[in-house]
C-alpha atoms as one frame of an Amber mdcrd trajectory, in Angstrom:
protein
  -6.785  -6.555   7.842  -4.984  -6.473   4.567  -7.148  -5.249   1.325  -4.466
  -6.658  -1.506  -2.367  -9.712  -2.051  -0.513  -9.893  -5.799   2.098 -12.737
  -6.717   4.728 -11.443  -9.000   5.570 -14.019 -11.001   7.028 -14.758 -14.876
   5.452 -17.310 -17.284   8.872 -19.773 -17.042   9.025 -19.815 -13.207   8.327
 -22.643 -12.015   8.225 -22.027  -8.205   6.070 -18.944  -9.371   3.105 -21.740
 -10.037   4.195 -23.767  -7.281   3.564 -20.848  -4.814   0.323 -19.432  -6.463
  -0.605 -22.838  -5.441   0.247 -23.123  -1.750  -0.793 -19.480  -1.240  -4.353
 -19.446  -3.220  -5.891 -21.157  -0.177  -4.789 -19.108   2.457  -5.571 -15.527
   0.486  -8.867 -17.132  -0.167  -9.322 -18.317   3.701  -8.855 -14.569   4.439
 -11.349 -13.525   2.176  -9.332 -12.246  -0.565  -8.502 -12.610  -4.218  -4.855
 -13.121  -5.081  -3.773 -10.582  -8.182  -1.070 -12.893 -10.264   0.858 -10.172
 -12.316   3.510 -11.315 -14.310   6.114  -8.868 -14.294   7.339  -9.431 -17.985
   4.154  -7.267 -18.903   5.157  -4.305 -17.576   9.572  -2.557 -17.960   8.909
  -1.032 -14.676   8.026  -3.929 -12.503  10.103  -6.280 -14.604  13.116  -3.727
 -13.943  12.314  -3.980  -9.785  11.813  -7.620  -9.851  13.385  -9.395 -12.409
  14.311 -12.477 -12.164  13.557 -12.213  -8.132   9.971 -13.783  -8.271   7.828
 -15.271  -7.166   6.736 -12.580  -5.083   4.070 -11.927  -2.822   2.734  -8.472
  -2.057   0.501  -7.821   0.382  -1.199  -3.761   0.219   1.562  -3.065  -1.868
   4.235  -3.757   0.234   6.961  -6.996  -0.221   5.846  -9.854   2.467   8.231
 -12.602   1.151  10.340 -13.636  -1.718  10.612 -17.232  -3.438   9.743 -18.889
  -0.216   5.807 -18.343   2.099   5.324 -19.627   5.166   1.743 -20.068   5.147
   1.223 -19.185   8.906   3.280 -16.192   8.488   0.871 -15.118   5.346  -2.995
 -15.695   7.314  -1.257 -14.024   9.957  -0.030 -10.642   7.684  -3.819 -11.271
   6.562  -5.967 -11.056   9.066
């Protein structure tokens, strides 16, 4: 079961808030808290991501990028 799921995101990304929306329910369904970071708040992460968010990480690996297939995520959850 995973232990972490962060969202990378940036504050003008739209599809950043569109998929902290789709994917709150299913991190929660798992019994998890989703971590939004937004990668403009730290040089390192905003080096390795860029403008490549939204971004979901699940125990600090990449699961998917701009685009979650909520089946795909409970699944990497449980």
């Amino acid at each position: 079961m995973a232990e972490t799921v962060e969202l990378m995101v940036r504050a003008a990304c739209g599809s950043c808030a569109r998929v902290e929306r789709q994917i709150v329910p299913v991190v929660e369904a798992a019994g998890l808290e989703l971590d939004v970071v937004d990668v403009d708040h730290d040089p390192a992460l905003a080096v390795e991501f860029g403008d490549r968010v939204p971004v979901v990480v699940v125990d600090g690996e990449e699961f998917a990028c701009w685009e979650v297939d909520d089946a795909e995520l409970a699944a990497a959850l449980a």
